[in-house]
Predicted model as a PDB file, atoms N, CA, C, CB and O in Angstrom, pLDDT in the B-factor column:
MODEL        1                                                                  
ATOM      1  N   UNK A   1      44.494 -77.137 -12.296  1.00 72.00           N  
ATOM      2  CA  UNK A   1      44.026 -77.318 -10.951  1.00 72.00           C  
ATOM      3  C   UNK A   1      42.548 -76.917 -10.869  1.00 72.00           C  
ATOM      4  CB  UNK A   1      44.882 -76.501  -9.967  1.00 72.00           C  
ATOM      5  O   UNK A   1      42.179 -75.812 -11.267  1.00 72.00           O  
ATOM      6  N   UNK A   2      41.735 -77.787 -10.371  1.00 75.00           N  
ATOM      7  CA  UNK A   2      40.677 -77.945 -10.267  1.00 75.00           C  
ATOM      8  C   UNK A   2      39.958 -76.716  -8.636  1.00 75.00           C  
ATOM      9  CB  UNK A   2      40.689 -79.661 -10.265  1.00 75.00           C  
ATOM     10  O   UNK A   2      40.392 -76.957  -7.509  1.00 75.00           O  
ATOM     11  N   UNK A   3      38.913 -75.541  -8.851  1.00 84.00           N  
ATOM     12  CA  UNK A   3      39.311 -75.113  -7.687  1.00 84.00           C  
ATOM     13  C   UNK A   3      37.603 -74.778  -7.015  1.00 84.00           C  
ATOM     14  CB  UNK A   3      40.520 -73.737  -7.894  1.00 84.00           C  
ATOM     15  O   UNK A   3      37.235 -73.938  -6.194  1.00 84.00           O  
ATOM     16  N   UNK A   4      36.991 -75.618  -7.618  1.00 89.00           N  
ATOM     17  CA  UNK A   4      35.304 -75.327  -7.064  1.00 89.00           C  
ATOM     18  C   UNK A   4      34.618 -76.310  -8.002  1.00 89.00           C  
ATOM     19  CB  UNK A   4      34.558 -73.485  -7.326  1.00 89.00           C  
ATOM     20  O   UNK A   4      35.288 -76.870  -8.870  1.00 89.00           O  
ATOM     21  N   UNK A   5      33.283 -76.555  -7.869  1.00 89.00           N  
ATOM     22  CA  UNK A   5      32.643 -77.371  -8.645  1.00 89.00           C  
ATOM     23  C   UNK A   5      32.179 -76.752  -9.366  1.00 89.00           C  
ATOM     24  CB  UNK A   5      31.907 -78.111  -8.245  1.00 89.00           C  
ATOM     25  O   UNK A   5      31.036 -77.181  -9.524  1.00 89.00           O  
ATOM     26  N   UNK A   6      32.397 -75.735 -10.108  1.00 88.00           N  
ATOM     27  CA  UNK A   6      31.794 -74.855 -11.415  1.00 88.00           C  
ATOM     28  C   UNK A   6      32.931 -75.136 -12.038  1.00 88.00           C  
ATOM     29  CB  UNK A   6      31.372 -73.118 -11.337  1.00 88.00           C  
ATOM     30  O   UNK A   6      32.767 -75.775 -13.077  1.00 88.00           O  
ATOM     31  N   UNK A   7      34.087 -74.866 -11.745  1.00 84.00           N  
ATOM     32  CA  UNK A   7      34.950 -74.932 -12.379  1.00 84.00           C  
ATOM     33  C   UNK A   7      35.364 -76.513 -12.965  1.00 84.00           C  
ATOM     34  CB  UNK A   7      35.777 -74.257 -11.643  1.00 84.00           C  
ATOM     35  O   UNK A   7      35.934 -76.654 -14.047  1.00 84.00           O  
ATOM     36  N   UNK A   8      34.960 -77.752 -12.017  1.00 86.00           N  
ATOM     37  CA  UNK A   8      34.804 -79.115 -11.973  1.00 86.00           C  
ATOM     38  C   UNK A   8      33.982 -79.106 -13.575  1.00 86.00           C  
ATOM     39  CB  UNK A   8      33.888 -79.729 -10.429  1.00 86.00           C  
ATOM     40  O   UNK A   8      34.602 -79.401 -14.596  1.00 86.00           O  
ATOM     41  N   UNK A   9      32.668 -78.764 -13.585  1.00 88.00           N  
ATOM     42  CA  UNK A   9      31.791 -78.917 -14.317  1.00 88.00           C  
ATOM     43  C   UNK A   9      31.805 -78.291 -15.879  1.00 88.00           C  
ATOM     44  CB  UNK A   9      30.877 -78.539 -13.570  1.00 88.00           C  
ATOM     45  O   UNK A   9      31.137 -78.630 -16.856  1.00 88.00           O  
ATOM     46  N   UNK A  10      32.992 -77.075 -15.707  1.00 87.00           N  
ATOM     47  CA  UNK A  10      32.919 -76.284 -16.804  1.00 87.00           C  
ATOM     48  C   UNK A  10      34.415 -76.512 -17.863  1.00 87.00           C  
ATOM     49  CB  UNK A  10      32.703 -74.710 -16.175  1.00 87.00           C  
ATOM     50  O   UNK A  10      34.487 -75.860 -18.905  1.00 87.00           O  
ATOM     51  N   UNK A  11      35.202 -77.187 -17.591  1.00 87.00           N  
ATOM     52  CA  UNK A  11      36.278 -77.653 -18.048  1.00 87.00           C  
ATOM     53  C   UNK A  11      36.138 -79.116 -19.151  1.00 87.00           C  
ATOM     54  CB  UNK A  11      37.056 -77.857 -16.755  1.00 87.00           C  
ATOM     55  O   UNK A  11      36.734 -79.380 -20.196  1.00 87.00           O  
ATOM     56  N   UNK A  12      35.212 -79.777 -18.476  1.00 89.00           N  
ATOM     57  CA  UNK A  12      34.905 -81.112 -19.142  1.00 89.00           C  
ATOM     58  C   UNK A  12      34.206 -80.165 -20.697  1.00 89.00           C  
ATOM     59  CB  UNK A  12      33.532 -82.376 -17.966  1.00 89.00           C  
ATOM     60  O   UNK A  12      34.640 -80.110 -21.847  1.00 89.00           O  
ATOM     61  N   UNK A  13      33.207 -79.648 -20.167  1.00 88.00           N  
ATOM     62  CA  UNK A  13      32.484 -78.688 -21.840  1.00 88.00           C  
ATOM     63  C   UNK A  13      33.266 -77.731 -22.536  1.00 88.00           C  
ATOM     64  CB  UNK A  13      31.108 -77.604 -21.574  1.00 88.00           C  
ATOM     65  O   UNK A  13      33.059 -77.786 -23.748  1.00 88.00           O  
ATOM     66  N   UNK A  14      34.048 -76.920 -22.212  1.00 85.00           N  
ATOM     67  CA  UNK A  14      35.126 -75.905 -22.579  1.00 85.00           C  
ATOM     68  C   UNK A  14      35.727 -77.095 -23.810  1.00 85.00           C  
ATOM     69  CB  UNK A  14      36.394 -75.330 -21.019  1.00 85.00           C  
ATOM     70  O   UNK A  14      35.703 -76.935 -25.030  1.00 85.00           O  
ATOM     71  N   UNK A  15      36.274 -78.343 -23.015  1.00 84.00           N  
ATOM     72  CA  UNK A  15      36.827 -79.193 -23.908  1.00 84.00           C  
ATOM     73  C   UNK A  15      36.649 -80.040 -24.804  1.00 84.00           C  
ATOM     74  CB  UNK A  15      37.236 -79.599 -23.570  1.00 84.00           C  
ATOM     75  O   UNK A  15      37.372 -80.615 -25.618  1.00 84.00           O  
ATOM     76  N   UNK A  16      35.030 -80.043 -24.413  1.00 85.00           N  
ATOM     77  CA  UNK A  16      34.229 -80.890 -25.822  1.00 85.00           C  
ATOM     78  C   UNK A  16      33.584 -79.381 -26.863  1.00 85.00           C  
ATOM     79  CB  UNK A  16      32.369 -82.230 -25.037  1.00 85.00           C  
ATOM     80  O   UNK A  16      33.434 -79.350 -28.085  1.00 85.00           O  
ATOM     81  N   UNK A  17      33.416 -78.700 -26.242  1.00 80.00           N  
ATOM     82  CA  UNK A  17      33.258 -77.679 -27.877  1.00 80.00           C  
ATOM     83  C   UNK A  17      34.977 -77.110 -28.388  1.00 80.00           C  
ATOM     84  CB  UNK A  17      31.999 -75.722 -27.454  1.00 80.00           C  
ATOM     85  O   UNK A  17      34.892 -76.636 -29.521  1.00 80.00           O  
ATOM     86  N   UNK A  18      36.110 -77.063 -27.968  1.00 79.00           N  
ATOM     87  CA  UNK A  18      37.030 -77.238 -28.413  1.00 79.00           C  
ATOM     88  C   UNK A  18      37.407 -78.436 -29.719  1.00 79.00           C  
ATOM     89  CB  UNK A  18      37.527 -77.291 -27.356  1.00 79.00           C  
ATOM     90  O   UNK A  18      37.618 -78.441 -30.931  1.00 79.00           O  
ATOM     91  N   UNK A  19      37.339 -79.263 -28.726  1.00 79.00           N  
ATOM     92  CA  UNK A  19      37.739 -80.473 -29.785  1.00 79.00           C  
ATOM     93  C   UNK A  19      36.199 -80.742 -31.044  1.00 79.00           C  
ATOM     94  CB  UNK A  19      38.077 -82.257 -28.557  1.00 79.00           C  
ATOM     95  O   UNK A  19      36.589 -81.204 -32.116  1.00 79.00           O  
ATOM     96  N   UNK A  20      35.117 -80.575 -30.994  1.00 78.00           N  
ATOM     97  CA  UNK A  20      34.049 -80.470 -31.593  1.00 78.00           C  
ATOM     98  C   UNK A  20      34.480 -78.940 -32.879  1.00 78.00           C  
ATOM     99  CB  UNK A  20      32.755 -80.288 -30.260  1.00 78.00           C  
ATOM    100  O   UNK A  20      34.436 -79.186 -34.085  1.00 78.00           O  
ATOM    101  N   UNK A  21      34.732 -77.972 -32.548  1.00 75.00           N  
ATOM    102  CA  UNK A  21      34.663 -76.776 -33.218  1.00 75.00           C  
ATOM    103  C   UNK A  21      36.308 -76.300 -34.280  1.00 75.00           C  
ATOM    104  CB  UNK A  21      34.289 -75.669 -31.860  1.00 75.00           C  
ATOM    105  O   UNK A  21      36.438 -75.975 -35.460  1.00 75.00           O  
ATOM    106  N   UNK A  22      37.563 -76.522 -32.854  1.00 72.00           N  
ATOM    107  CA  UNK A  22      38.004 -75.724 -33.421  1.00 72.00           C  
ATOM    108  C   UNK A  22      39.590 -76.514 -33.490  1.00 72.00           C  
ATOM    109  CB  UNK A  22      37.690 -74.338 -32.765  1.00 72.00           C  
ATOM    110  O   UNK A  22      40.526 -75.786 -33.819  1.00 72.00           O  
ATOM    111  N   UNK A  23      39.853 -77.802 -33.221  1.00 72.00           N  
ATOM    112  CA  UNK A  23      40.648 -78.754 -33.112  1.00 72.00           C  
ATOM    113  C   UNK A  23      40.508 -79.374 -34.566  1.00 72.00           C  
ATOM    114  CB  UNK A  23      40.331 -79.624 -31.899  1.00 72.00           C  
ATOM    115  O   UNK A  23      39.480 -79.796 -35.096  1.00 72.00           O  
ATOM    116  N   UNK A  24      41.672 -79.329 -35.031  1.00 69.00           N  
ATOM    117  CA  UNK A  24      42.292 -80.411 -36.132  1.00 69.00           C  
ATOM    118  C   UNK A  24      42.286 -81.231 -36.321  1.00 69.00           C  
ATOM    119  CB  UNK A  24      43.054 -80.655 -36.355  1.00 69.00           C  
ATOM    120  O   UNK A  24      42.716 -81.846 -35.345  1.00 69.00           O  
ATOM    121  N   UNK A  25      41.837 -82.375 -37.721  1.00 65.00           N  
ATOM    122  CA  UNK A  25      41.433 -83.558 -36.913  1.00 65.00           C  
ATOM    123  C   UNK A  25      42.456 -84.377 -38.607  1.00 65.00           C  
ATOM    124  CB  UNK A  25      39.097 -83.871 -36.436  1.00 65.00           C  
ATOM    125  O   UNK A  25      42.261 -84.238 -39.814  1.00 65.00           O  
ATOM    126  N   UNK A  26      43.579 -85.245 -37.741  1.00 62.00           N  
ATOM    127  CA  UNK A  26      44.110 -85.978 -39.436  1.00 62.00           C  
ATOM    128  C   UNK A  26      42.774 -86.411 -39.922  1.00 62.00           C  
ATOM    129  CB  UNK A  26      45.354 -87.630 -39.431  1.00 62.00           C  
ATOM    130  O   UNK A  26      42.241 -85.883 -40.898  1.00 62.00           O  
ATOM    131  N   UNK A  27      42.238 -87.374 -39.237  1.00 65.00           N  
ATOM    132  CA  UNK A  27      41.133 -88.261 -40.223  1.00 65.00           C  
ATOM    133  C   UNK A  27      40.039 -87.552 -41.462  1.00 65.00           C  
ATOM    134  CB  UNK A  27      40.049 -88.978 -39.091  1.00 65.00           C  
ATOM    135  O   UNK A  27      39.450 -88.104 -42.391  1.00 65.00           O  
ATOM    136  N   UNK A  28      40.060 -86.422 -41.119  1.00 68.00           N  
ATOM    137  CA  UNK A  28      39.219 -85.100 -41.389  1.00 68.00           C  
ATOM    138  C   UNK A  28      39.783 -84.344 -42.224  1.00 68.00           C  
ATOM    139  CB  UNK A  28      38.961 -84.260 -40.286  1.00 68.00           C  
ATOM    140  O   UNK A  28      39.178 -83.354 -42.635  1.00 68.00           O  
ATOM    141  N   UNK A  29      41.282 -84.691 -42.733  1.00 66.00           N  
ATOM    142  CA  UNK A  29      41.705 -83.418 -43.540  1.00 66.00           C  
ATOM    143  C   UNK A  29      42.163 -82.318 -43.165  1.00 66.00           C  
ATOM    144  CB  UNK A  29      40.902 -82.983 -44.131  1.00 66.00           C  
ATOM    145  O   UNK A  29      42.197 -81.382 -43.964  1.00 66.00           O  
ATOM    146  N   UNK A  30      42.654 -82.165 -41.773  1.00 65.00           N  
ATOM    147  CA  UNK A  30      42.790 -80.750 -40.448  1.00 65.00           C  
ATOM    148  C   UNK A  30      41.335 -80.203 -40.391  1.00 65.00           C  
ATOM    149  CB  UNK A  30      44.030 -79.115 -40.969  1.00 65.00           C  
ATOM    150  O   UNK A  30      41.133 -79.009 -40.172  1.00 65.00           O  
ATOM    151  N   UNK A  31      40.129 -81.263 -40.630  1.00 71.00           N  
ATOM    152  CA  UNK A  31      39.360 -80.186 -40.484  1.00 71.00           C  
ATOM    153  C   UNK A  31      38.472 -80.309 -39.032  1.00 71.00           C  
ATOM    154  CB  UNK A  31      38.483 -80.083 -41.798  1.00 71.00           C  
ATOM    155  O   UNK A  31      38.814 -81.304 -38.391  1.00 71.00           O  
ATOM    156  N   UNK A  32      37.704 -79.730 -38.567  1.00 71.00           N  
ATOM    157  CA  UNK A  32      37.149 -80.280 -37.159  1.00 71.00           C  
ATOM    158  C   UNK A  32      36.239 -80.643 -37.859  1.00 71.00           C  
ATOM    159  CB  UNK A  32      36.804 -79.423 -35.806  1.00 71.00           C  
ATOM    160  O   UNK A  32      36.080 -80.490 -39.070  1.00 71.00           O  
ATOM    161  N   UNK A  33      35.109 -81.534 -36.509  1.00 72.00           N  
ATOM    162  CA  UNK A  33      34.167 -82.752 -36.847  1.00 72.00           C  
ATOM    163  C   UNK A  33      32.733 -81.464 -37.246  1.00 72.00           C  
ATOM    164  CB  UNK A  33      33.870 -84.204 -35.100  1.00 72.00           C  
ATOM    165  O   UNK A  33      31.828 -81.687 -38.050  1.00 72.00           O  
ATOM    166  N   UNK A  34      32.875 -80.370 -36.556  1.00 73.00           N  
ATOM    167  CA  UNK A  34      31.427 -79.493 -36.667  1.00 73.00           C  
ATOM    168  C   UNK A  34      31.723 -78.489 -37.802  1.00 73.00           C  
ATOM    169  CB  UNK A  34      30.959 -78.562 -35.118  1.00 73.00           C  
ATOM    170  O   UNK A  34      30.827 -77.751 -38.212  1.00 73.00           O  
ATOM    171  N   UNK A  35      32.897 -78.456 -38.284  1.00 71.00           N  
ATOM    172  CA  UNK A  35      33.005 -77.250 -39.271  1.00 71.00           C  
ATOM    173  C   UNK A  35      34.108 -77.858 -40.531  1.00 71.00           C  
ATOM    174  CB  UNK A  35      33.707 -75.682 -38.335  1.00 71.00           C  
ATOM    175  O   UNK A  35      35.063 -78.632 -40.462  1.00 71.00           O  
ATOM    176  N   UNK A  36      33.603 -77.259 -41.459  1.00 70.00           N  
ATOM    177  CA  UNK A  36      34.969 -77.686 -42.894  1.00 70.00           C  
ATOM    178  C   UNK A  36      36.276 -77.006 -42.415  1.00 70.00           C  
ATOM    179  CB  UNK A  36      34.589 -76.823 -44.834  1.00 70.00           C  
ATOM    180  O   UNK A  36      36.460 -76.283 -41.436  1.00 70.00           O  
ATOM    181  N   UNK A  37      37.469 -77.602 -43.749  1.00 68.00           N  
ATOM    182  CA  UNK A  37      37.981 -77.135 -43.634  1.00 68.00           C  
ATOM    183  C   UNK A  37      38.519 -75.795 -44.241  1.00 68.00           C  
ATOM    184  CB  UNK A  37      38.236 -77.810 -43.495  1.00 68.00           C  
ATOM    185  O   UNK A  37      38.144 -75.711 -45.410  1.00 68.00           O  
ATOM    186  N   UNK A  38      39.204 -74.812 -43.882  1.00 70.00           N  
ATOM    187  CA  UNK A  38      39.630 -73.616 -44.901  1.00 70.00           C  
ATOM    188  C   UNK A  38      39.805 -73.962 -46.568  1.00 70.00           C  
ATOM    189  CB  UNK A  38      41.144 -73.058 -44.371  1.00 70.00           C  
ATOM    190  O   UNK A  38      40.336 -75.070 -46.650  1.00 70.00           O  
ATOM    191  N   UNK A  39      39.651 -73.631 -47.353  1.00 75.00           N  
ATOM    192  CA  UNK A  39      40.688 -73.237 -48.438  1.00 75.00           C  
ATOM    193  C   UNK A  39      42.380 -73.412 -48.389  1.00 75.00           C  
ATOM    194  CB  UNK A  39      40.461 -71.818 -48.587  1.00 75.00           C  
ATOM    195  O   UNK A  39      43.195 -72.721 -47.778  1.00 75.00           O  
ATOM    196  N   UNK A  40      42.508 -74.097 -48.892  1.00 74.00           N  
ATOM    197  CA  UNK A  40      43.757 -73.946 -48.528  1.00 74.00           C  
ATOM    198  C   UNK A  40      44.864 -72.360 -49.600  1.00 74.00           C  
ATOM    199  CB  UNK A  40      44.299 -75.734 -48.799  1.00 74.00           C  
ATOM    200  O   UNK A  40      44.687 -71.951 -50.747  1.00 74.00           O  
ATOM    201  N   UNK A  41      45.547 -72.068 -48.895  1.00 75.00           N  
ATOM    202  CA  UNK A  41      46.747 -70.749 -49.631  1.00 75.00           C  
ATOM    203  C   UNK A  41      46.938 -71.025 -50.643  1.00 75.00           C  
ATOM    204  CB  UNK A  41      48.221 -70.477 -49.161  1.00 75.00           C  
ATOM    205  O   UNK A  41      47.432 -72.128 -50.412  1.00 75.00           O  
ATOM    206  N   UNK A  42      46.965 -70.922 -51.839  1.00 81.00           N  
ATOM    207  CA  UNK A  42      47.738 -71.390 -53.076  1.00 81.00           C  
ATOM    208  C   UNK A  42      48.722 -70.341 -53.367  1.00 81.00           C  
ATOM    209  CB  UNK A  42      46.809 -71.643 -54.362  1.00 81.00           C  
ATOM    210  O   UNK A  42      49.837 -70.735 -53.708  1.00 81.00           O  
ATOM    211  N   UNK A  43      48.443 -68.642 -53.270  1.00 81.00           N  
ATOM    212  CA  UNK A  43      49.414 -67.855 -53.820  1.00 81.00           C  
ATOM    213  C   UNK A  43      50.646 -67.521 -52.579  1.00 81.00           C  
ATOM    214  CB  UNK A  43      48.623 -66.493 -54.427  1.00 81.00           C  
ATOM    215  O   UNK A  43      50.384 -66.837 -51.589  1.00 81.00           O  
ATOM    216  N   UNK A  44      51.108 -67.728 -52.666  1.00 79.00           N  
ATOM    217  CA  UNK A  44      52.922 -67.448 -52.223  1.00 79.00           C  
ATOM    218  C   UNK A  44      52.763 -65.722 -51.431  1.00 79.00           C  
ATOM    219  CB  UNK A  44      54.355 -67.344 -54.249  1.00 79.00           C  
ATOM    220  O   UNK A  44      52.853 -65.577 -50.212  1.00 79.00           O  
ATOM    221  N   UNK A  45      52.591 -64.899 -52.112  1.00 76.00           N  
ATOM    222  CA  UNK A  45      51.946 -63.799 -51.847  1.00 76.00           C  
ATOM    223  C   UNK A  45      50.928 -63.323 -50.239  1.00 76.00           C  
ATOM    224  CB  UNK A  45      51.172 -63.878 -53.040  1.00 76.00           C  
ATOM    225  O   UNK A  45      50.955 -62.352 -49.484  1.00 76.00           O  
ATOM    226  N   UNK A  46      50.201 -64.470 -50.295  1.00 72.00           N  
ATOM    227  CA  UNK A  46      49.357 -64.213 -48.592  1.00 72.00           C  
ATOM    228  C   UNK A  46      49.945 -64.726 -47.341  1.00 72.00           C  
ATOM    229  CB  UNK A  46      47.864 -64.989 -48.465  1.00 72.00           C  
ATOM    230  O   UNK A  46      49.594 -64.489 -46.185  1.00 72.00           O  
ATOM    231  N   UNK A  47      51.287 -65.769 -47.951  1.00 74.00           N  
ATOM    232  CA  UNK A  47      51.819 -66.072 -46.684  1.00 74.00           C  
ATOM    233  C   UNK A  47      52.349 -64.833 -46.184  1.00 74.00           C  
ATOM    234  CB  UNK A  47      52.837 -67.151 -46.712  1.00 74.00           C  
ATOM    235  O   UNK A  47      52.209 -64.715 -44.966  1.00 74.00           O  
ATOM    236  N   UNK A  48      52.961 -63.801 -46.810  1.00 75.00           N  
ATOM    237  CA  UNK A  48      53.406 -62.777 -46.098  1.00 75.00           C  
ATOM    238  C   UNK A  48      52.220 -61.554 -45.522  1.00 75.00           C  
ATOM    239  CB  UNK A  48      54.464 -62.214 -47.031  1.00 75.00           C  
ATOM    240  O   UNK A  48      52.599 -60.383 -45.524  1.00 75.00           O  
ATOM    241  N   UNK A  49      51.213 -61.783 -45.181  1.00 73.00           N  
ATOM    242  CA  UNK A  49      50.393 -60.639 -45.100  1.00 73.00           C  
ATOM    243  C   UNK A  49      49.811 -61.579 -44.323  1.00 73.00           C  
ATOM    244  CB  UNK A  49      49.679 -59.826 -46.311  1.00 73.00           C  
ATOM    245  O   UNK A  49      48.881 -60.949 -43.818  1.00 73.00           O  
ATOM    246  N   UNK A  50      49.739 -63.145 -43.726  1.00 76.00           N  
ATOM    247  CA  UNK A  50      48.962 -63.785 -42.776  1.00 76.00           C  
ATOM    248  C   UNK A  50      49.027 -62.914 -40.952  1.00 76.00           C  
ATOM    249  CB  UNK A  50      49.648 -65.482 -42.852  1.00 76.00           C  
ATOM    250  O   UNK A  50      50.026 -62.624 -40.293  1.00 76.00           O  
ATOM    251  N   UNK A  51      47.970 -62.772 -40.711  1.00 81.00           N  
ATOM    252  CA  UNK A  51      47.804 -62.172 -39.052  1.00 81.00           C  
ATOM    253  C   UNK A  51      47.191 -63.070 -38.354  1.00 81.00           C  
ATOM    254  CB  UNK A  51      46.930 -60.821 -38.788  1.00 81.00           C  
ATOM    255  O   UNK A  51      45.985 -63.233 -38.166  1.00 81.00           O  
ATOM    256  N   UNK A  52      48.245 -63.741 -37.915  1.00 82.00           N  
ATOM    257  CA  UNK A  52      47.103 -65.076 -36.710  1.00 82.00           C  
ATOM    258  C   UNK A  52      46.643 -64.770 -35.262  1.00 82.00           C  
ATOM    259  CB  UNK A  52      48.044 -66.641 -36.248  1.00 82.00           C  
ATOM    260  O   UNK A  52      47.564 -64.432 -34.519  1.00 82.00           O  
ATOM    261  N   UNK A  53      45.690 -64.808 -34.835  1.00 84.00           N  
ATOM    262  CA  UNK A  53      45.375 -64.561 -33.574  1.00 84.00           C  
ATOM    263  C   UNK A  53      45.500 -65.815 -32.783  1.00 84.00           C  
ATOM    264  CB  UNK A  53      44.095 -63.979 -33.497  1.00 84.00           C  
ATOM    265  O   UNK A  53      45.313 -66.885 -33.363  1.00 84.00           O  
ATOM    266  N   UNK A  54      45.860 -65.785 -31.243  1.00 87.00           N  
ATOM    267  CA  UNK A  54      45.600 -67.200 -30.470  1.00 87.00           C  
ATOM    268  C   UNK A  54      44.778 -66.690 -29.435  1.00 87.00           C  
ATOM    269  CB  UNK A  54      46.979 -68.066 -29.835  1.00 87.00           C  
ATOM    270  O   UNK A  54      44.953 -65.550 -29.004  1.00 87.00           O  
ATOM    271  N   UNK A  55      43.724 -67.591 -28.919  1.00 85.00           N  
ATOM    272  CA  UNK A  55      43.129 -67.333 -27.685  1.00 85.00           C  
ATOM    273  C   UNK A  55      43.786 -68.597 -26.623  1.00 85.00           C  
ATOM    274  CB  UNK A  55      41.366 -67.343 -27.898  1.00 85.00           C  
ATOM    275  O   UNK A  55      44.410 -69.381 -27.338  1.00 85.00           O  
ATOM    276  N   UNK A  56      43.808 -68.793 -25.955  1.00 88.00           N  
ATOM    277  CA  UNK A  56      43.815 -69.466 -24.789  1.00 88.00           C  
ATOM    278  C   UNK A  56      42.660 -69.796 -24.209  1.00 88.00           C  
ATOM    279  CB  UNK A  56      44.447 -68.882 -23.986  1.00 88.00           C  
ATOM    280  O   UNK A  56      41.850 -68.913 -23.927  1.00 88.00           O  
ATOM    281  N   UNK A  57      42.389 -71.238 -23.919  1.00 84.00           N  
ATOM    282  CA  UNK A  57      41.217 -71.595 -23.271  1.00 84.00           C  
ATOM    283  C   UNK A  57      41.889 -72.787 -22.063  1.00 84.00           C  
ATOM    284  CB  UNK A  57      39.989 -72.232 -24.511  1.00 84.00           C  
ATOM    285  O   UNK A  57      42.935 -73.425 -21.931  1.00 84.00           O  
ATOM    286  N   UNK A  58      40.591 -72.624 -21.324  1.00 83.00           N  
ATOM    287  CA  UNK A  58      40.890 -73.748 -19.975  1.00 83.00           C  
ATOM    288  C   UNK A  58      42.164 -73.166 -19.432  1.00 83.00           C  
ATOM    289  CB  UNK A  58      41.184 -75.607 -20.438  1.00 83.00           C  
ATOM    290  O   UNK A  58      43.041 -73.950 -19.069  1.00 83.00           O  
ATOM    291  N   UNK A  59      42.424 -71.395 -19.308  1.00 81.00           N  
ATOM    292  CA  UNK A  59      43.494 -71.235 -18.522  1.00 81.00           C  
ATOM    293  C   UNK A  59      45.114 -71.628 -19.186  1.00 81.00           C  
ATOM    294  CB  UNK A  59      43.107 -72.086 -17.321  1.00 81.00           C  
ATOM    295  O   UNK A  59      46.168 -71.738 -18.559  1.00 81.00           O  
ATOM    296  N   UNK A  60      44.883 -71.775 -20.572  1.00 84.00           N  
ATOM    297  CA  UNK A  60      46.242 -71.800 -21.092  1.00 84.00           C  
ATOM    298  C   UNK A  60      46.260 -73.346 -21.566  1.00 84.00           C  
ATOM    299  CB  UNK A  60      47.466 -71.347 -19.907  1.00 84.00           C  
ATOM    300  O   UNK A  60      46.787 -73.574 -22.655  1.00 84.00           O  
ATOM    301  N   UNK A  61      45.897 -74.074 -21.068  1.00 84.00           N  
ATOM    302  CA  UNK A  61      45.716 -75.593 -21.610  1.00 84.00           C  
ATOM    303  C   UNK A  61      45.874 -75.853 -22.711  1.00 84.00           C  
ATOM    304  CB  UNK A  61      44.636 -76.150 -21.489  1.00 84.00           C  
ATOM    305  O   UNK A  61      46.697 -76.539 -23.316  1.00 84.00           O  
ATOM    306  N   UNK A  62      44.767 -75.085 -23.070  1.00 81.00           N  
ATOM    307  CA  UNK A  62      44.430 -75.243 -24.871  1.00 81.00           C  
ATOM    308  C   UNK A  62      44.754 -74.099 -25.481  1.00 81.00           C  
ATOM    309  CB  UNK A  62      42.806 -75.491 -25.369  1.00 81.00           C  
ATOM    310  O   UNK A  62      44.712 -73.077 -24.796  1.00 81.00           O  
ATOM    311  N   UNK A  63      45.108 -74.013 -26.753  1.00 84.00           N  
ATOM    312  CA  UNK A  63      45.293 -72.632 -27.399  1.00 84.00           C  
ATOM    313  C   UNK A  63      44.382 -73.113 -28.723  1.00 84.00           C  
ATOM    314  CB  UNK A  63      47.138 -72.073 -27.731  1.00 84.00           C  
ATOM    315  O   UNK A  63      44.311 -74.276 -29.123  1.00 84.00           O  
ATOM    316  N   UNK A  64      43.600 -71.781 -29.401  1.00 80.00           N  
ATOM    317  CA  UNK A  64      42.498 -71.923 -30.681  1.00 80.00           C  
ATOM    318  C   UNK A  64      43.490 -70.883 -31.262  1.00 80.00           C  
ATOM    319  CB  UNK A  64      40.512 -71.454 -30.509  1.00 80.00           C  
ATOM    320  O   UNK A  64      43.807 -69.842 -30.687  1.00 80.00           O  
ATOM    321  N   UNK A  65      43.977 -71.325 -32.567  1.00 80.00           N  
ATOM    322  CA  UNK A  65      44.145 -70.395 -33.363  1.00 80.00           C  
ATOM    323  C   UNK A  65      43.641 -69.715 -34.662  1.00 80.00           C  
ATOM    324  CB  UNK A  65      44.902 -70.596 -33.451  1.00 80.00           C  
ATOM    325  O   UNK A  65      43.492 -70.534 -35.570  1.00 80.00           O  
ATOM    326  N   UNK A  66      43.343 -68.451 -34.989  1.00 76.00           N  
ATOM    327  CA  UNK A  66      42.975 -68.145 -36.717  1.00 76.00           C  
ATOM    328  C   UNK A  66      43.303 -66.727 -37.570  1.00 76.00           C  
ATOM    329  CB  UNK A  66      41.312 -68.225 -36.874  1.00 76.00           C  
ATOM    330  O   UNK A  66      44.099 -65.806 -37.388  1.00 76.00           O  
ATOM    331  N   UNK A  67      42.569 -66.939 -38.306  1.00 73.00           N  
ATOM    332  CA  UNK A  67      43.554 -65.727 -38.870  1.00 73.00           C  
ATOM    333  C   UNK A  67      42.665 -64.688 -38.658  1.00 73.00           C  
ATOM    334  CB  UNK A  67      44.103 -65.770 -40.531  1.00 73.00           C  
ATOM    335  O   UNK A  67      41.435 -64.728 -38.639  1.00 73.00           O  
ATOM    336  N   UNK A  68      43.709 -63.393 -38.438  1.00 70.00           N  
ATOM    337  CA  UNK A  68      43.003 -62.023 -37.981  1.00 70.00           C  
ATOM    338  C   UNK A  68      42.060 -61.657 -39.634  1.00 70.00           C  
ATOM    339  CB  UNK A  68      44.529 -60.512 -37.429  1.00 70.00           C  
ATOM    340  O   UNK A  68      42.358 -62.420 -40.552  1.00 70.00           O  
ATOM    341  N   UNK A  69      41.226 -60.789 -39.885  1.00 59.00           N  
ATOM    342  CA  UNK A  69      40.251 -60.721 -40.901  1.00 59.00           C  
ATOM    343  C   UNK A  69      41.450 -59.038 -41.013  1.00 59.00           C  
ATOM    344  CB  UNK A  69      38.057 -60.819 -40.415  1.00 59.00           C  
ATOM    345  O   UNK A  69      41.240 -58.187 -41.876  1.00 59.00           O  
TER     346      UNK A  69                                                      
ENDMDL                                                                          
END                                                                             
């Protein structure tokens, strides 16, 4: 829900550096259009020690996820 014109104005950009930065892309390899992609896991071993963080953007809309350091 749309609830002022800042908010009008700031949702359209929220969602183009989303999909630009941190969105998955098949054609790409999962990778986004502005950044590579990870490494992928090879040892069996880090799946159990993975810590993912999620943020929420646009109010829950979108979720960015990565791994805690």
């Amino acid at each position: 829900m749309v609830t002022n014109e800042y908010h009008l104005r700031h949702a359209p950009r929220e969602y183009e550096h989303f999909y630009d930065q941190h969105r998955a892309h098949q054609a790409l390899h999962q990778a986004a259009p502005l950044r590579t992609a990870p490494d992928p896991i090879t040892d069996p071993e880090q799946f159990t020690d993975l810590n993912i963080c999620r943020r929420d953007r646009l109010g829950g809309v979108l979720h960015e996820y990565s791994q805690a350091a």
